[in-house]
C-alpha positions in Angstrom: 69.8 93.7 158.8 69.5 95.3 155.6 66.0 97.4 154.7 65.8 94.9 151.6 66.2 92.0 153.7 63.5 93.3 156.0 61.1 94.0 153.3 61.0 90.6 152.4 60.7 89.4 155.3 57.5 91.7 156.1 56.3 90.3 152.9 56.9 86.8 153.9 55.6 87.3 157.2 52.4 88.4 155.9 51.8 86.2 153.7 52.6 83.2 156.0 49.9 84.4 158.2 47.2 84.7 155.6 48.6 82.2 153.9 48.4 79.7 156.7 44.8 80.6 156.8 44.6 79.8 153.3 45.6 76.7 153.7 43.6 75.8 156.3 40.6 77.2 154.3 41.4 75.4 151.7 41.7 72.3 153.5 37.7 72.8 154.7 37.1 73.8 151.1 38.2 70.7 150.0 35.9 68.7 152.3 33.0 70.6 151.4 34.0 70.4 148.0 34.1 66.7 148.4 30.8 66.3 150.4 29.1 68.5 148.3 30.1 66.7 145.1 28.9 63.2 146.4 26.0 64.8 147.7 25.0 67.1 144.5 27.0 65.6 141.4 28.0 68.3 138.8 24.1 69.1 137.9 23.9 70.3 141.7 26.9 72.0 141.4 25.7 74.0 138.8 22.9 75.5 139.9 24.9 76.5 143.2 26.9 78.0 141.0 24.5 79.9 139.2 22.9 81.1 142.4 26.2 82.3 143.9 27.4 84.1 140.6 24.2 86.0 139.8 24.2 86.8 143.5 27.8 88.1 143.2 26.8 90.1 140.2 23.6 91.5 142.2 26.2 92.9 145.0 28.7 94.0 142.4 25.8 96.4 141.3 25.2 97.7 144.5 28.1 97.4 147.0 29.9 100.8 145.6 33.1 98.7 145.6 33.4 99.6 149.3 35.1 96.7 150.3 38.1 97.8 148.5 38.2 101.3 148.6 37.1 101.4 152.6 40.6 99.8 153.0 42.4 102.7 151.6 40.6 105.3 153.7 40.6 103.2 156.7 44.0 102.7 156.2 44.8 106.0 155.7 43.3 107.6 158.6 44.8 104.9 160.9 48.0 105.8 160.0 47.4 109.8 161.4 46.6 108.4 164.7 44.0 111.3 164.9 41.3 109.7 167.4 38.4 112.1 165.5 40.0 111.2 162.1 39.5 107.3 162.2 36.1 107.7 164.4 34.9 109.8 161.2 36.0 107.7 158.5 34.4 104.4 160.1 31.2 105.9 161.1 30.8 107.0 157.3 32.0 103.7 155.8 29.6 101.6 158.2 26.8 104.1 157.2 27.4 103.6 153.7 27.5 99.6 154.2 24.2 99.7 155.3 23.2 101.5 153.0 24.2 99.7 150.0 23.1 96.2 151.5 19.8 97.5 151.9 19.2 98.9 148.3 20.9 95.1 147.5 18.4 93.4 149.3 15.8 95.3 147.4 16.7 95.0 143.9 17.5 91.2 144.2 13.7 91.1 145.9 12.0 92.5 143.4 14.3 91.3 140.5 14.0 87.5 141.9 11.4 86.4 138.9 13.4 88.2 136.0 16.9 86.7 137.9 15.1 83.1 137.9 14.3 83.7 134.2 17.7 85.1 133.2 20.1 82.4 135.1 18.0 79.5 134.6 15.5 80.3 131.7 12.5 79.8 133.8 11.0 80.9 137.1 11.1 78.0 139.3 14.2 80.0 141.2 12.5 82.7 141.2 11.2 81.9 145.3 15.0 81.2 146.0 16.0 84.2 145.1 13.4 85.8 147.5 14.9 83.9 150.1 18.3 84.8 149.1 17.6 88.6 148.5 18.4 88.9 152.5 22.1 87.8 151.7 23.1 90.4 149.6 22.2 92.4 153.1 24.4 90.1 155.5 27.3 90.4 153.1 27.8 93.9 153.0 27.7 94.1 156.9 29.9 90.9 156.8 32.3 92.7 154.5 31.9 95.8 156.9 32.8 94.0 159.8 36.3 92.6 157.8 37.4 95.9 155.5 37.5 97.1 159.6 39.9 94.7 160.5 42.0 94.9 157.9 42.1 99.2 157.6 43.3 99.2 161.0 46.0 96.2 161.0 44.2 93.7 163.4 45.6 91.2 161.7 45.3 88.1 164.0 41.8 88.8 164.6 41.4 88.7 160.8 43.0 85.7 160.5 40.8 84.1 163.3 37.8 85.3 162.1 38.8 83.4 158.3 39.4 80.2 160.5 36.6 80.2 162.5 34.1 81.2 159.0 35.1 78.6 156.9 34.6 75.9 160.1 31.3 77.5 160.2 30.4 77.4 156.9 30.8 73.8 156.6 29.4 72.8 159.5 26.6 74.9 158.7 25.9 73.9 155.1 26.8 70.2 155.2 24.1 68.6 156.9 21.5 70.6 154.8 23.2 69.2 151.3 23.0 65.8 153.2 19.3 66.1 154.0 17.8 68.1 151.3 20.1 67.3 148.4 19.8 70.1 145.7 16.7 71.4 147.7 19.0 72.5 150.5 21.0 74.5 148.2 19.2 77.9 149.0 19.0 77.3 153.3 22.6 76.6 152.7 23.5 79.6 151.4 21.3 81.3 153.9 22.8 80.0 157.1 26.4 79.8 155.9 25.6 83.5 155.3 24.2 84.4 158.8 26.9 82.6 160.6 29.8 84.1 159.1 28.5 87.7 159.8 28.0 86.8 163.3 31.9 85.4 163.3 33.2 88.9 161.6 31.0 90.8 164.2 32.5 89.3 167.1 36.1 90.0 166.2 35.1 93.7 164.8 33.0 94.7 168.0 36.4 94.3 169.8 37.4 97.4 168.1 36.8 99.9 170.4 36.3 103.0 168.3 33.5 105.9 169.0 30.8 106.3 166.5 29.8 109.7 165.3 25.2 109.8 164.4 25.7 110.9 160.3 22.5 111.0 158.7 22.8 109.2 155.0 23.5 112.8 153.4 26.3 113.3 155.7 27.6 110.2 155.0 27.8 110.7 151.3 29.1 114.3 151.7 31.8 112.5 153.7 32.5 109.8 151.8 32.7 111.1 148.7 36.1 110.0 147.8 35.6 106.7 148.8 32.7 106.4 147.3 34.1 107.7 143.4 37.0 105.3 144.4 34.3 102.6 145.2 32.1 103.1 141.9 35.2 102.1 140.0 36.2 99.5 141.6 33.2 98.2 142.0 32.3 98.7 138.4 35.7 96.6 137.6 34.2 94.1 140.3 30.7 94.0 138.7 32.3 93.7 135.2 34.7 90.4 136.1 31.3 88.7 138.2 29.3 89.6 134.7 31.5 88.1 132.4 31.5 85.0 135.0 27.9 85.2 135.0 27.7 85.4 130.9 29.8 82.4 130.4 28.1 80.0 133.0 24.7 81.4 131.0 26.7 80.4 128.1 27.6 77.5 129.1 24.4 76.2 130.5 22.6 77.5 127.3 25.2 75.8 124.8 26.3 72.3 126.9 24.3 71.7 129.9 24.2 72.3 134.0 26.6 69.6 134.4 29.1 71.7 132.0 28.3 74.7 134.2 29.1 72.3 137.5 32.5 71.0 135.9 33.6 74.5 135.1 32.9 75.9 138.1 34.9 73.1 139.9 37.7 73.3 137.6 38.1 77.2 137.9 38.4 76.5 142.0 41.0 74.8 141.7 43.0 77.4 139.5 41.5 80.4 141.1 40.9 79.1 144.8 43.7 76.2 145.5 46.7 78.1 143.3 45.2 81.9 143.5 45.0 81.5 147.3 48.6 83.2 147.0 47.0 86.4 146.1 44.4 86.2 148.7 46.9 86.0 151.3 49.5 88.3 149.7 46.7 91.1 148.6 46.3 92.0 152.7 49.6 93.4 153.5 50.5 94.3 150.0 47.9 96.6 148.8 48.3 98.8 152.1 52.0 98.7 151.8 51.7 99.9 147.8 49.4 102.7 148.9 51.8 104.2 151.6 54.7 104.3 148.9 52.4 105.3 145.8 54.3 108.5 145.3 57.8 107.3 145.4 58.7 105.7 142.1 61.9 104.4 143.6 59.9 102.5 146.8 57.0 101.4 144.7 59.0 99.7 142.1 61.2 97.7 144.5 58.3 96.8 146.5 56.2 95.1 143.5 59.5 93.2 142.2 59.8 91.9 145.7 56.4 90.9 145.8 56.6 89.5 142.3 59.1 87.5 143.3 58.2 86.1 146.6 54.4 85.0 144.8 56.5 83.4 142.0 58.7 81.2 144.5 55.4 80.1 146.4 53.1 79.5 142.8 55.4 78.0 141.1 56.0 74.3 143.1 52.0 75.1 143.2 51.7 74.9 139.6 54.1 72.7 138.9 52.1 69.9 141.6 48.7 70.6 140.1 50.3 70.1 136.6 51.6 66.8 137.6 49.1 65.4 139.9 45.8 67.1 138.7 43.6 63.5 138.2 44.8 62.3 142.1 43.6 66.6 143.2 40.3 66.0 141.1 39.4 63.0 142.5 41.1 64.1 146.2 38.6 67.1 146.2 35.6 66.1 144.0 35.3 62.3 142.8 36.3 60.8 139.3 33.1 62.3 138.0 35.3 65.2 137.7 37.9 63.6 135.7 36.5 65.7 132.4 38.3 68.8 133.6 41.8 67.6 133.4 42.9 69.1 130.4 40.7 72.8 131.2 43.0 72.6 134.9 46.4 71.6 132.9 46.0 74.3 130.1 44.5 77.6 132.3 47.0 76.9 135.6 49.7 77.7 132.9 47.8 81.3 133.3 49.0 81.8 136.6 52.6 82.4 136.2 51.4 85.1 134.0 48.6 86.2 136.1 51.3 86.6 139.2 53.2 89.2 137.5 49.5 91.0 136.4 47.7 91.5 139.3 51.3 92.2 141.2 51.8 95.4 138.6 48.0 96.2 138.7 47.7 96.8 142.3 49.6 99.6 141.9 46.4 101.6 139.7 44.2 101.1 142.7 47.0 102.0 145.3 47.5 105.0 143.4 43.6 105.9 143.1 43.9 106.8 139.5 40.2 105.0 139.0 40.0 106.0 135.4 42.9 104.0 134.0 42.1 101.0 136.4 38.3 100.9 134.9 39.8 101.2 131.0 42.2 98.3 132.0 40.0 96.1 133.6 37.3 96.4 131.2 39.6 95.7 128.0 40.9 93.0 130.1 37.5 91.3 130.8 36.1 91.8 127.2 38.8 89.8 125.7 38.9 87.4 128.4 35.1 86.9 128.0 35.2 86.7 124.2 38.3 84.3 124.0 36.1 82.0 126.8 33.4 81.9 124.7 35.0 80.9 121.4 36.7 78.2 123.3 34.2 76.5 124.5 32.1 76.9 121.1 35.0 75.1 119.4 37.1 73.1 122.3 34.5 72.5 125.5 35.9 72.5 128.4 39.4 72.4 127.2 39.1 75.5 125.5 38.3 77.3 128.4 41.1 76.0 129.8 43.5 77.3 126.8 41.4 80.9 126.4 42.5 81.5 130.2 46.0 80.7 129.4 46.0 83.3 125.8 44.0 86.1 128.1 46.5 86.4 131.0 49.4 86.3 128.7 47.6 89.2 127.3 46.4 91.0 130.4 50.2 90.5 131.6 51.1 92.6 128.4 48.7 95.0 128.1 49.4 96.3 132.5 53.6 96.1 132.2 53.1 98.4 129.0 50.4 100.6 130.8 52.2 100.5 134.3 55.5 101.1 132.2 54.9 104.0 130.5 52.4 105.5 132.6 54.0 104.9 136.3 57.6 104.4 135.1 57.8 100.5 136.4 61.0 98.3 135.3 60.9 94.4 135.7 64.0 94.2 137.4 66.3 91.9 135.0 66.8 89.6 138.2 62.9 89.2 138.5 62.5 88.5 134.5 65.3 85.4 134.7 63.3 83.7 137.9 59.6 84.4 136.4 61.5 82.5 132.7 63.1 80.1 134.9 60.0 79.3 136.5 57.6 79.3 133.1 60.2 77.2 131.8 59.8 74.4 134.1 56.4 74.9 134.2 55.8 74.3 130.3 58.1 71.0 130.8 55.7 69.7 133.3 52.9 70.6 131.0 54.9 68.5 128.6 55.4 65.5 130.5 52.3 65.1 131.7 50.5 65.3 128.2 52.9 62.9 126.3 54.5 60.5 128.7 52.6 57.3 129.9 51.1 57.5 133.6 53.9 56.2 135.3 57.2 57.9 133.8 55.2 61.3 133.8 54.5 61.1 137.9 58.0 60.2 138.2 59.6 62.8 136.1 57.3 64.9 137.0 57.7 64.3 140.6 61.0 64.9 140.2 61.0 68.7 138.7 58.1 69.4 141.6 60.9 68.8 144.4 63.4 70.6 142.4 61.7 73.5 141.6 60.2 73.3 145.3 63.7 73.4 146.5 64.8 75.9 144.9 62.1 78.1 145.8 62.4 76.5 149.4 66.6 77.6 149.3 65.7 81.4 147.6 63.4 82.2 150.3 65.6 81.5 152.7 68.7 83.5 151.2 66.5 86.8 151.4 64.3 86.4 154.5 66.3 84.0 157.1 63.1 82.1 157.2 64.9 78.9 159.1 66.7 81.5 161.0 62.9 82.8 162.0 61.6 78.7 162.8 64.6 78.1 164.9 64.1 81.2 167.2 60.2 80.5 167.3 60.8 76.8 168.8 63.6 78.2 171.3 61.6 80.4 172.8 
């Protein structure tokens, strides 16, 4: 077996594992999404939303980006196989998490009234956000408990402990929505929050690894790479939640909470049901990347591979959503919903570029160069923010739709240029036909679906969905033997 062959198929494994779990996630996602719709409407929806986002952007300002840059050191001192090495690096990282959740737990406490004010322009939230203020604690050790699993390759458990969450989570949050309608909102959040920590902490206590007593100084003596890593990346994390935050303010100030509702449930879609690729892809890539940073010859093979793997799963993804977006909308929320067709059909067109983006960006974090990741992701977010806000101004909610397409074409731009010049990377001409190819068919779906009667355009449409799904299907095949893989499995 050739080494190419076998990097794809490491690729491929990987991301069927996650990926399954994505799936499966989503599949709970999209009956809480659907119970929680009924239960809340859009108006409900909304001020989840809000609560969840300035949340986010509360733990973007505190978390020291250690859930990314953890990974790396974890990762790193894993691969040494030096007992005293790994024992060091965990004890620091797990002194730092609690750290950073407790000064989270503070400032949202004592920000709550000026959060209540800010988000909602009053302060009947502002006793919410007290109750809340705990989570920003549970995350971090939540996150703690993952960034673990995933620095030291324990990749089933990871996967298990995703599963068993998002059962959790519903199960959790369902009955309160049902019983308390928007007023169960906050004890939602709360328990979901509590029971997916104690899922994460049962797989990552299986990790038998001895703790060294560091006081807090020690700690940040220590850590102090990870942390300067951290502070950028969680400064690029705090700057994406932000401009999340500033739009659904936006939003909420310039339409209304129902506007906020639909946009958050049209973004899931792209970024949740579609981006889910990423999520699974990110686990085994970004470790891969970093282990290869130095080697411009490895690196660059490895991100066309990835590119292209991503591009054969997103695509028949894209092209589905494209096609069938009123029957998902209505499958996942209820025809209430319906007003986000043309924001879902317009910004999915985003991912093909978005694919190639965060494939080619990965490699700034992977090589630790903090400084150039921060100046691209800030640019990035600035124009993405501004080109969200004129769109809505002047289109609604279609015009959010069509600024996420424009700032991903960008964003795909502006990092092949920077990663090109700077790291030396080359779209392999093999890569730029499929990712053409694949836009191509993409921007005919597009087509269909907007001009052609409901009837011709799910049949044409449904046609170019199981062509380019074949094709995809056939590709991956030719380079990782994946029937090859399915036949073994069921013979044993």
């Amino acid at each position: 077996m050739s080494d190419k062959k076998s990097s794809y198929q490491q690729i491929f494994k990987a991301t069927s594992i996650f990926g399954g779990v994505q799936v499966f996630n989503i599949l709970i996602t999209i009956i809480r999404s659907k119970l929680v719709a009924i239960l809340l409407g859009p108006a409900g929806m909304g001020i989840a939303g809000l609560f969840t986002t300035t949340l986010g952007l509360m733990g973007s300002l505190t978390n020291l980006g250690l859930s990314r840059s953890a990974v790396r050191d974890i990762s790193a001192a894993n691969a040494t196989n030096d007992e005293d090495k790994i024992s060091e690096t965990v004890s620091v990282f797990r002194k730092l998490v609690w750290l950073t959740g407790g000064i989270g737990l503070i400032a949202t406490l004592v920000l709550s009234p000026l959060l209540s004010f800010l988000t909602f322009g009053n302060y009947n939230y502002t006793f919410g956000f007290i109750l809340l203020s705990s989570t920003l604690l549970i995350g971090q050790l939540t996150v703690g408990q993952s960034v673990l699993l995933q620095g030291l390759r324990k990749i089933t458990w990871l996967a298990k402990a995703g599963i068993y969450s998002s059962v959790i989570g519903l199960i959790t949050s369902i009955p309160l929505y049902y019983l308390y309608g928007i007023k169960g909102i906050v004890p939602a959040i709360l328990v979901s929050s509590v029971s997916v920590f104690w899922i994460q902490h049962y797989f990552a206590k299986r990790i038998n690894i001895r703790t060294q007593p560091l006081t807090f100084k020690q700690a940040f003596q220590k850590g102090n790479g990870m942390i300067k890593l951290g502070l950028v990346l969680g400064v690029n994390g705090l700057i994406t939640v932000g401009a999340s935050y500033v739009i659904r303010i936006f939003i909420s100030h310039s339409g209304s909470l129902e506007d906020v509702g639909l946009y958050t449930a049209g973004f899931a879609i792209i970024n949740t049901y579609v981006g889910m690729v990423f999520s699974a892809m990110i686990t085994d890539y970004y470790p891969r990347l970093a282990a290869v940073h130095q080697d411009q010859l490895k690196y660059n093979k490895l991100i066309n591979q990835q590119i292209e793997v991503a591009l054969y799963i997103v695509a028949p993804l894209i092209c589905a959503f494209l096609i069938f977006v009123n029957w998902i909308i209505i499958l996942i929320y209820s025809s209430k919903f319906l007003p986000i067709v043309d924001m879902i059909q317009w910004g999915i067109l985003a991912i093909f570029f978005k694919t190639l983006g965060w494939a080619m960006g990965v490699l700034l974090a992977a090589k630790g160069h903090s400084k150039h990741l921060f100046w691209n992701e800030l640019i990035a977010n600035v124009y993405l923010l501004l080109f969200n806000i004129i769109g809505y101004q002047y289109y609604g909610l279609k015009g959010l739709g069509i600024s996420f397409l424009i700032g991903y074409l960008l964003h795909f731009l502006q990092i092949y240029f920077f990663t090109k010049i700077k790291y030396g990377f080359n779209l392999e001409k093999g890569v730029a036909k499929q990712f053409v190819l694949f836009l191509a068919v993409g921007i005919v779906c597009f087509i269909v679906v907007q001009n052609l009667k409901e009837l011709p355009a799910y049949l044409l449409g449904g046609l170019l969905v199981v062509s380019v799904s074949s094709f995809s299907f056939y590709q991956l095949d030719k380079k990782t033997d994946m029937i090859k893989g399915l036949k073994n499995k069921f013979r044993k």
